[in-house]
C-alpha positions in Angstrom: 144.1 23.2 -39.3 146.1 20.6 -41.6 145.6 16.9 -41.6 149.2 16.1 -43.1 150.2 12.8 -45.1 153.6 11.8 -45.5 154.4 11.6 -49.4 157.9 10.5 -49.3 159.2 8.2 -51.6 158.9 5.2 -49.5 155.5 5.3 -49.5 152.9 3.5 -51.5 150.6 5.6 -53.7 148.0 4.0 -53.4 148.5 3.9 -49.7 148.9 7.2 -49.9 146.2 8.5 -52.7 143.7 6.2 -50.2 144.3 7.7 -47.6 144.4 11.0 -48.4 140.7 10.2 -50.1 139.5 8.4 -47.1 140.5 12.0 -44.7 138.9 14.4 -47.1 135.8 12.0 -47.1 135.4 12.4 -43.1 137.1 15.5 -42.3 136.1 18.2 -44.9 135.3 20.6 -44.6 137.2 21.1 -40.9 140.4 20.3 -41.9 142.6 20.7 -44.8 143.9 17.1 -45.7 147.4 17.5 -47.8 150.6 15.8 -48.6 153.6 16.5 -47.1 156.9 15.9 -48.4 160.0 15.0 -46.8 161.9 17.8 -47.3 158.7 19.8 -46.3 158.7 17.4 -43.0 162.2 18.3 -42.2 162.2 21.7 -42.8 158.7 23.8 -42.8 157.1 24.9 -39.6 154.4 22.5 -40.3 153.6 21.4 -36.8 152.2 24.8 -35.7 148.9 24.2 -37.8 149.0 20.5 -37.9 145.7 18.5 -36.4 146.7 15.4 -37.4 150.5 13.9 -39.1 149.6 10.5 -40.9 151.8 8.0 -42.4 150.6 5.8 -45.3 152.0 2.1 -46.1 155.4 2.0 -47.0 157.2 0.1 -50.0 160.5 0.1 -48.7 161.8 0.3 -45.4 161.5 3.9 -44.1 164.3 5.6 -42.2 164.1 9.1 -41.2 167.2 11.3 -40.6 167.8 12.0 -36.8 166.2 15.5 -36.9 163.4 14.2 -38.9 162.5 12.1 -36.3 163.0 14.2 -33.5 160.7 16.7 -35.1 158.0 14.2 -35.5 158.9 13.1 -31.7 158.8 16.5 -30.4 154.8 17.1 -32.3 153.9 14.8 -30.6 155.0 14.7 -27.1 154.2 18.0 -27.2 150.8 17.6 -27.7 150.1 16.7 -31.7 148.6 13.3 -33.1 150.2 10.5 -34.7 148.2 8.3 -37.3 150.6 4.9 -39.0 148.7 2.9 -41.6 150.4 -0.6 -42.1 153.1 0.1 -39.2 154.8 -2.4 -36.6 155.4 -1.6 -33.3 157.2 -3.2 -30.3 156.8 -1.5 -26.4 160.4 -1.0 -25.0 162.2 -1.8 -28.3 164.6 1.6 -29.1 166.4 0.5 -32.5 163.3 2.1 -34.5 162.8 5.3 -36.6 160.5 6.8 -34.5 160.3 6.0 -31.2 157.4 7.5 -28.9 157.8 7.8 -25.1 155.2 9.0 -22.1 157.2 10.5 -19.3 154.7 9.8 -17.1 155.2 6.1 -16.8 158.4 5.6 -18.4 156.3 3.3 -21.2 157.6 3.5 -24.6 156.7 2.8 -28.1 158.9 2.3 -31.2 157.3 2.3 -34.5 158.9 0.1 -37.4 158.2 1.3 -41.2 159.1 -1.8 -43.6 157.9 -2.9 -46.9 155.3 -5.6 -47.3 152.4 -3.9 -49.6 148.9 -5.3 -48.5 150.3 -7.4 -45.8 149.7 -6.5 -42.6 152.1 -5.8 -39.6 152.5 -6.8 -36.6 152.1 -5.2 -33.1 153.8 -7.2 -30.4 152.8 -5.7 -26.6 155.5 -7.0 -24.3 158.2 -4.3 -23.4 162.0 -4.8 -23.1 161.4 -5.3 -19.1 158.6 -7.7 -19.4 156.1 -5.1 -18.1 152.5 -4.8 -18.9 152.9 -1.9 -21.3 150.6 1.4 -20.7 149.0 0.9 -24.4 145.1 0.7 -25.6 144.1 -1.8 -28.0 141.7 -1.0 -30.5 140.8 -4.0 -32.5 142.4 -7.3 -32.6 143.1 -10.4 -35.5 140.0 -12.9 -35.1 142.5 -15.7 -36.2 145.2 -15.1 -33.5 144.0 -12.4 -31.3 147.2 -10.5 -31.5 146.5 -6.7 -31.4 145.4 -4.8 -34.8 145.5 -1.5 -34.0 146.4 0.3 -30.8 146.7 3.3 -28.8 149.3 5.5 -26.8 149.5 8.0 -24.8 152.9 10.0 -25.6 153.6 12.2 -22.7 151.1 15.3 -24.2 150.6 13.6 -27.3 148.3 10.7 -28.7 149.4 8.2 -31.3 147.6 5.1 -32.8 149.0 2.4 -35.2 147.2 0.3 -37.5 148.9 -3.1 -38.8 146.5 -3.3 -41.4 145.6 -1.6 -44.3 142.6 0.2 -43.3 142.7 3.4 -45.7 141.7 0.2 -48.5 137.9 0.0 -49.4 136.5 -3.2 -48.9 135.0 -3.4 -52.6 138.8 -4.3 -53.6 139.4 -6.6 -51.0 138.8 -10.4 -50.5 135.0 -10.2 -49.3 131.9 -11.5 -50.5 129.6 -9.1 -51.6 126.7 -10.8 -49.3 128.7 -9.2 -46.2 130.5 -5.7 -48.5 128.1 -3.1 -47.5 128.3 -4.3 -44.0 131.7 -4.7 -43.7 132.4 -1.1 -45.1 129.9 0.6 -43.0 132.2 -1.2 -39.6 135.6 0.0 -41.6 134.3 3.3 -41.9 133.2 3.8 -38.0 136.9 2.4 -37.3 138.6 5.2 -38.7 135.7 7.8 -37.8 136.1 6.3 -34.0 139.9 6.4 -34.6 140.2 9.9 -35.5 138.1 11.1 -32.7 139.9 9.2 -30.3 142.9 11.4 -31.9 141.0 14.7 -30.6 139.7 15.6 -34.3 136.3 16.8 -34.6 134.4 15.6 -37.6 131.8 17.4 -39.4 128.0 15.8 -38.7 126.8 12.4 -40.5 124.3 14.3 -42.3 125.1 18.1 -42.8 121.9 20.1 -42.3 123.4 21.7 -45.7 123.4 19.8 -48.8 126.7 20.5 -50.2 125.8 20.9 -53.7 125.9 23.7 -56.2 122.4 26.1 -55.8 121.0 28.9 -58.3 123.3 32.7 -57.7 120.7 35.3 -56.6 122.1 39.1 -58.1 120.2 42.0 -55.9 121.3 45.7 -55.3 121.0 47.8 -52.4 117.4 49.3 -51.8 118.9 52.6 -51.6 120.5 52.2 -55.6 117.1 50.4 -56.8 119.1 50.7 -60.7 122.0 48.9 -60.2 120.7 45.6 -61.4 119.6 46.8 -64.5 123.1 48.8 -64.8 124.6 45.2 -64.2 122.5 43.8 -66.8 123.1 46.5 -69.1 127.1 46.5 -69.4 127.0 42.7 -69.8 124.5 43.5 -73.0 122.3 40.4 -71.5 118.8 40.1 -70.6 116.5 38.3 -68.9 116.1 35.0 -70.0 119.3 35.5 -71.5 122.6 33.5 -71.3 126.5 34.4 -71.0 128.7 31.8 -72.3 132.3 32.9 -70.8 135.4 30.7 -70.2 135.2 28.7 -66.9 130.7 29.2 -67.1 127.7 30.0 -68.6 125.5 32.0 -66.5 121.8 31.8 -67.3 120.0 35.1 -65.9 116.3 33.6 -64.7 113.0 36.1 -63.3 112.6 36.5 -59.8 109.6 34.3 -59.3 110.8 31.2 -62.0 114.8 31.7 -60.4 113.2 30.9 -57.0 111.5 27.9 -58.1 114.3 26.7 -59.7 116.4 27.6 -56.2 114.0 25.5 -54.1 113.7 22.6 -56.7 117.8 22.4 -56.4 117.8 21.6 -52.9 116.9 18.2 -53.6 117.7 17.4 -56.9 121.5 18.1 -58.5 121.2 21.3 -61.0 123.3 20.9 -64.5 126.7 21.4 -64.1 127.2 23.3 -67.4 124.8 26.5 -66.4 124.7 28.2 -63.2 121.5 30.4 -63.2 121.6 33.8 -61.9 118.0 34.7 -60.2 117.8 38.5 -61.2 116.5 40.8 -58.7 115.5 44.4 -60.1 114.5 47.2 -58.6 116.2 46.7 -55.1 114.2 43.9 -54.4 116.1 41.3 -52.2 115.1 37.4 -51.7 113.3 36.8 -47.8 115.2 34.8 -45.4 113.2 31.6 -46.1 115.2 31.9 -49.6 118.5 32.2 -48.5 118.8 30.8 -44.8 122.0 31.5 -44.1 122.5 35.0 -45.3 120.0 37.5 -44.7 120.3 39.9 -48.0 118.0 42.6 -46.5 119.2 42.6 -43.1 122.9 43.1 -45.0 121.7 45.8 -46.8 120.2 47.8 -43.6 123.9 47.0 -41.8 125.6 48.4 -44.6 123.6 51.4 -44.7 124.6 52.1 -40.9 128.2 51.2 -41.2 128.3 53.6 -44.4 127.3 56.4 -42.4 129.5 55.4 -39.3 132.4 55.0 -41.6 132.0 58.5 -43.5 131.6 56.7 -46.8 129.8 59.1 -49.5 126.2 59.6 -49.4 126.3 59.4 -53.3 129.0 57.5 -54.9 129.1 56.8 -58.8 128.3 54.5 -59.5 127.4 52.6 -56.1 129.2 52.4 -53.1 131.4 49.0 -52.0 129.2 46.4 -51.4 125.9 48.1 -52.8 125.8 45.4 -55.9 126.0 41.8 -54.6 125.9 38.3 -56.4 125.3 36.1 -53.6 125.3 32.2 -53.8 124.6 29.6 -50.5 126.9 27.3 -52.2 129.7 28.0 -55.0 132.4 26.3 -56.8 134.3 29.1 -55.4 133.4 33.1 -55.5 137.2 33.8 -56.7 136.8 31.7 -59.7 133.9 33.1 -61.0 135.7 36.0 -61.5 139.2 35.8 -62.4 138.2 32.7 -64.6 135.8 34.7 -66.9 137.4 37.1 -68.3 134.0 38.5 -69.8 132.9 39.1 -67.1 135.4 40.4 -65.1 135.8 43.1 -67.8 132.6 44.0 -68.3 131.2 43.9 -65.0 130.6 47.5 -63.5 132.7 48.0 -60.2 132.7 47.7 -57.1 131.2 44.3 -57.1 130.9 41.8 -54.2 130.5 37.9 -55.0 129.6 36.3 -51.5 129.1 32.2 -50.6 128.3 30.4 -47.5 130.0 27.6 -48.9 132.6 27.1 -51.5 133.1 23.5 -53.2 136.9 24.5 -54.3 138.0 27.9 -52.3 141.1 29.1 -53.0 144.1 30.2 -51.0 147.2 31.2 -51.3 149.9 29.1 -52.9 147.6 27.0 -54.2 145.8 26.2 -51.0 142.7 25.4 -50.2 140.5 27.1 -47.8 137.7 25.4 -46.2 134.4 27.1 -45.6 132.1 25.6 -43.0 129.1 27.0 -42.0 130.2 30.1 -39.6 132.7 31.4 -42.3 132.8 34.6 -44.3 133.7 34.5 -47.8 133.2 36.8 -50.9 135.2 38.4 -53.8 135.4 42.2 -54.2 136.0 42.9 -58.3 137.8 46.5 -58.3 138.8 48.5 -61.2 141.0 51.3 -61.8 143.3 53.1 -64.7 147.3 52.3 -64.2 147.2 55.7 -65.0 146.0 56.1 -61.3 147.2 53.2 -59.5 150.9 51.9 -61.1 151.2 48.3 -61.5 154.2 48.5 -59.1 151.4 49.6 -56.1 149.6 46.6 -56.7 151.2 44.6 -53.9 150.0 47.1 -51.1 146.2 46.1 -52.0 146.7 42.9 -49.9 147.8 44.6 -47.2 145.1 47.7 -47.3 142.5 45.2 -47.2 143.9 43.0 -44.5 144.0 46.1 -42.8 140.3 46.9 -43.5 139.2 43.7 -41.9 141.6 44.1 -38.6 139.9 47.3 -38.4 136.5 46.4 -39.1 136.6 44.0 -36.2 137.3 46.3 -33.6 134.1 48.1 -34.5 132.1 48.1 -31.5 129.1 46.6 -33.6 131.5 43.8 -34.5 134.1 42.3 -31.6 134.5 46.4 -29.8 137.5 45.7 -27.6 138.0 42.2 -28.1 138.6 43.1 -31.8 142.0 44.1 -30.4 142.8 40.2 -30.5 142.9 40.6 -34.3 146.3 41.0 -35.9 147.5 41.0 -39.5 150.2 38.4 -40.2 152.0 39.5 -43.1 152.1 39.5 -46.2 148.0 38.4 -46.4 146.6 36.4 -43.1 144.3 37.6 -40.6 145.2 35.9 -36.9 143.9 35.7 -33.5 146.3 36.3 -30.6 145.4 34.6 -27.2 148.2 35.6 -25.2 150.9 33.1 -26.5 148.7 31.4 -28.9 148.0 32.6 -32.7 145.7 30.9 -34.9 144.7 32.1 -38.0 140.9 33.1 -38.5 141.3 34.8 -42.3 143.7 35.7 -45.5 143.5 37.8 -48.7 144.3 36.3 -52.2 144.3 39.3 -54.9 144.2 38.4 -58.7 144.8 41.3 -60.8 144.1 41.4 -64.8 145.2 44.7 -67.5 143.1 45.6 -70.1 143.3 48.6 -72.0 145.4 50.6 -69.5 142.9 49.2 -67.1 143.8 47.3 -63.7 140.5 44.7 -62.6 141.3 43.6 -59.0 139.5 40.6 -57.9 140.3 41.1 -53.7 139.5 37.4 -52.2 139.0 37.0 -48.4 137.8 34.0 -46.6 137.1 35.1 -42.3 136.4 32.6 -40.0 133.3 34.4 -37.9 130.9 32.1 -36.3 132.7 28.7 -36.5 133.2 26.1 -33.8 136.5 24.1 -33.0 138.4 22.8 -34.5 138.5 25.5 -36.5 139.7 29.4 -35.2 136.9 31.8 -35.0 136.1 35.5 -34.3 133.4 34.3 -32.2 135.6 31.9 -29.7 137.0 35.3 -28.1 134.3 37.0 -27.5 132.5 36.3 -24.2 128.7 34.9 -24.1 126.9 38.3 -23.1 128.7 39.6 -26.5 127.9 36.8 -29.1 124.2 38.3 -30.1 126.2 41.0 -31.9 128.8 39.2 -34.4 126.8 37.2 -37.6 128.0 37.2 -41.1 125.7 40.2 -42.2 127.1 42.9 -40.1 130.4 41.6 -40.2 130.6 41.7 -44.7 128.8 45.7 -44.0 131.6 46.7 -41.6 134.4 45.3 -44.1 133.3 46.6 -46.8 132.1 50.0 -45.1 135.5 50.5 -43.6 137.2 49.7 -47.0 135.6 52.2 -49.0 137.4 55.4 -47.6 141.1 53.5 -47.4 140.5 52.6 -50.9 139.6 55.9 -52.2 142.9 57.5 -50.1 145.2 54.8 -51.3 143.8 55.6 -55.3 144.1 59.1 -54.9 147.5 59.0 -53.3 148.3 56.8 -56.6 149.1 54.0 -54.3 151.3 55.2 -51.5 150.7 53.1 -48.9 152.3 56.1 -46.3 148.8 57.0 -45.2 148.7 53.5 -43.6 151.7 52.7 -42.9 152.3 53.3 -39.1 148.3 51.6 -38.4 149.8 48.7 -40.5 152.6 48.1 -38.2 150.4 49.0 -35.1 148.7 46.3 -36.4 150.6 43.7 -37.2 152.5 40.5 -35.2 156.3 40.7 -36.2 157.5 43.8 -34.6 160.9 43.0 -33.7 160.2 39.5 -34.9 163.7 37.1 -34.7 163.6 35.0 -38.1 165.3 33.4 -40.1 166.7 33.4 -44.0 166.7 29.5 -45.4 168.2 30.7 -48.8 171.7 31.3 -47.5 174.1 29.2 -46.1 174.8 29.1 -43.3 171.0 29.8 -42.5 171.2 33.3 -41.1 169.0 35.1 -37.9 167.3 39.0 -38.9 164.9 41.1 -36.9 161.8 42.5 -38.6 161.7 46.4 -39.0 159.1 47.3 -41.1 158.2 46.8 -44.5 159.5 48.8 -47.5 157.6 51.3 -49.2 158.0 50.9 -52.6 157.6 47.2 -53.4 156.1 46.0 -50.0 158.6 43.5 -49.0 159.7 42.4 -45.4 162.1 44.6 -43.8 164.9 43.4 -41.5 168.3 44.1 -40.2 170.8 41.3 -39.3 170.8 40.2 -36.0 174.3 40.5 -35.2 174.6 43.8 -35.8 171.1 45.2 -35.5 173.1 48.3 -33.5 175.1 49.0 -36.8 172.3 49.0 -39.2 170.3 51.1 -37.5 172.9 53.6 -37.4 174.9 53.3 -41.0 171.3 53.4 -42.9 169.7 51.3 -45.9 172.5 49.2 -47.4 172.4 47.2 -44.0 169.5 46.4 -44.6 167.9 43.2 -45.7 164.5 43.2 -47.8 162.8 39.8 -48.0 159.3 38.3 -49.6 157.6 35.0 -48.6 158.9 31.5 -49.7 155.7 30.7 -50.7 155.6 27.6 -48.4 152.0 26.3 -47.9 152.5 26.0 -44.0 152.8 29.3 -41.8 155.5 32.2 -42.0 155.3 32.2 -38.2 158.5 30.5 -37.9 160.4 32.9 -40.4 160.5 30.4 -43.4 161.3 33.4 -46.2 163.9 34.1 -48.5 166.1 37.1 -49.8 165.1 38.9 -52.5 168.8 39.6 -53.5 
């Protein structure tokens, strides 16, 4: 879910640079903490994913259009949260930008944005009628006792306003430095207390994790006891030995002195400039006690079963998907590592899996970030293949083959069985959840591809949501209690990459055709028949999904007024689109024509 900060150009920067530090201090990693612009405000489906919509301090008086503000208005009667930093309010008073009403009591609240930098506002608590109004006070002035902050109930919705500027550290305030530490501690549990009074969940005090970079461990599957030693061979590097590439340096360290070093960096901070690689030969695998939250050998042992379930081959040259892991507990992020070293991504023998339990800087798509809890699956799969074999112009069906993988993969009965059904395929890359009217996304695919040589490297990224708790979507929150003991991260990676392997191998030997998957695809997917709508034209005009093409993967659609024609008077009715690229949700048909 977002945590969205208006970034209009009303607002203060350093209102708004504040407070979007302050929110990524408390919230990360359970919510994504952006800016939003106004024309992003006015027109993107943002309220759909959005925990939170927050309003900095303004510079200049801040008027919304009408349909601006009825958006906002409608988010939050209808259930979303509404944060104003430096904001006046009057009960009863209508001649505001936004005003917020509870149709319950008939209570209203009216919001007024004006300039007046570090100054704060005032909140005045008498409505038009002279009622008591229905509104919470949070903290008051100790010179006046006239409200501070306060709280409303909006019909479904829940809003709180703060006159004062409390996204501002105290160090650059007005405060002696006897009473600082103090006084920043109580600012601090303000906002935390605010926030959860908004409904947001925020991550513990004191992760049980420490959130910093740890030593890589490399290990191969017990049944392929070489594949380390291939590894190390094709990079020309030994043990002891370093690879300087262009976003890091790896360091490959000996089992016994790399988990020293792995123990040793859970409570001190390793150098940034090297990130060791612990070297396991032999198919050796670290114990559980060295990597608590990913159990290497019981990963192996679940891939070996999914392998045979799935049909995979018994021998594959060199190793099957999955069979050659570089796993780290915590990671700037396992896409990077790849498609930022371009040593390494050429020289590493494929298929290889990169896997985290936590990324520092994940990556989504357009330029999203994706946060990764503990409870989330996350890994890069390097693939590479001759153009010869797989055209360039195919490329764009791997996103959707290996969304498809996972969709599939969770209706394994070792995985979700029939609850797996829940799991859809948003197109073009997302992985969502369908609760009878609700959707909420649980994964997505990012695929960087490289040529060298008449050579294709694919680096497939894919971040799944499995065992996490709310706020955030989850496999695990649709299953029912008795069936929990099955899903954990282990099996789940085997499945994916088990079922994988045999789509990969059809779609590469069918030189990318994606007509062998074509009808599961749309079996699988949420937009049958799906009303949207094209932005790029004018007027703004209503199509109904059909498909998607073959050749180039884009959306296919017919207008809606005269769906009946275009199905009968063939292609040139129809209308081929690919995303916008917006950094919201497609749900609401934001895309654009490729014509």
């Amino acid at each position: 879910m977002n945590v969205l900060v208006y970034a209009g150009p009303e607002v203060l920067q350093t209102s708004l640079a504040r407070s979007i530090t302050l929110l990524k201090s408390l919230l990360s990693p359970n919510y994504t903490v952006q800016p939003i612009s106004v024309q992003s405000l006015s027109s993107h489906p943002w309220a759909a994913t959005c925990a939170l919509l927050v309003i900095p301090g303004c510079s200049q008086r801040l008027s919304f259009s009408p349909s601006t503000a009825s958006t906002i208005k409608s988010y939050v009667e209808n259930g979303g949260a509404f944060l104003g930093l430096r904001v006046g309010a009057k009960t009863g008073w209508s001649e505001s930008t936004l005003r917020f009403q509870d149709e319950a009591s008939g209570a209203s609240l009216s919001c007024h944005f004006s300039p007046g930098g570090e100054e704060p506002k005032t909140i005045t608590l008498m409505s038009s009628q002279g009622e008591s109004p229905v509104v919470h006070v949070l903290a008051r002035y100790s010179e006046d006792s006239k409200p501070a902050a306060v709280n409303f109930k909006a019909s479904r919705g829940n809003v709180v306003l703060w006159a004062v500027p409390i996204e501002v550290p105290l160090v650059s305030q007005d405060i002696s430095d006897v009473h600082i530490d103090v006084a920043e501690r109580r600012r601090l549990g303000l906002v935390r207390e605010t926030l959860r009074l908004l409904g947001l969940y925020l991550p513990a005090d004191s992760p049980s994790v420490a959130m910093q970079l740890l030593p890589l461990v490399l290990t191969g599957s017990p049944s392929r006891p070489g594949v380390v030693r291939q590894i190390l061979d094709a990079l020309e590097i030994q043990i002891a030995g370093k690879l300087a590439d262009a976003n890091d340096t790896f360091e490959f360290v000996d089992t016994q002195h790399g988990l020293e070093r792995l123990h040793r960096a859970r409570s001190q901070l390793l150098p940034k400039d090297v990130k060791p690689v612990i070297v396991f030969l032999d198919g050796t695998s670290p114990q559980l006690e060295d990597t608590p939250l990913f159990n290497i050998p019981q990963y192996y042992t679940d891939l070996s079963a999914a392998r045979q379930q799935a049909g995979c081959p018994s021998n594959p040259v060199p190793w099957g998907v999955g069979e050659a892991l570089l796993y780290g507990e915590v990671v700037t992020s396992t896409q990077t590592m790849l498609d930022k070293n371009p040593r390494l991504l050429s020289s590493l023998p494929v298929p290889f899996l990169s896997l985290a339990s936590h990324q520092l800087a994940g990556r989504g798509r357009g330029g999203n970030t994706w946060v990764s809890p503990t409870g989330c699956l996350q890994f890069s799969l390097l693939l590479r293949v001759p153009l010869s074999q797989l055209p360039a112009t195919k490329l764009v069906f791997v996103q959707y083959l290996f969304a498809l993988a996972v969709v599939e993969a969770c209706r394994h009965d070792n995985i979700m069985g029939r609850s797996g059904e829940a799991v859809r395929l948003k197109w073009p890359n997302d992985i969502y959840i369908v609760d009878g009217e609700q959707k909420r996304k649980v994964g997505g695919i990012l695929v960087h591809t490289s040529f060298v040589g008449g050579l294709v490297s694919i680096v497939i990224g894919c971040g799944v949501n499995v065992l996490n708790g709310p706020p955030i979507a989850s496999l695990a929150q649709v299953l029912s209690t008795e069936a929990h003991w099955k899903l954990n991260l282990e099996r789940t990676a085997a499945t994916i990459m088990a079922t994988f392997e045999p789509m990969w191998n059809t779609f590469v030997s069918e030189h990318g055709s994606f007509s062998s998957f074509m009808d599961l695809y749309l079996e699988r997917w949420l937009h049958s028949d799906q009303l949207v709508t094209i932005t790029t034209t004018t007027p703004p005009r209503h199509v109904r999904v059909t498909g998607i093409t073959a050749d180039h993967g884009l959306l296919r659609t017919i207008p809606e007024r005269d769906a009946w024609v275009s199905r009968a008077s063939g292609s040139d009715d129809f209308i081929d689109l690919q995303p916008d690229g917006n950094t919201f949700d497609l749900m609401s048909g934001l895309i654009m024509t490729t014509k």
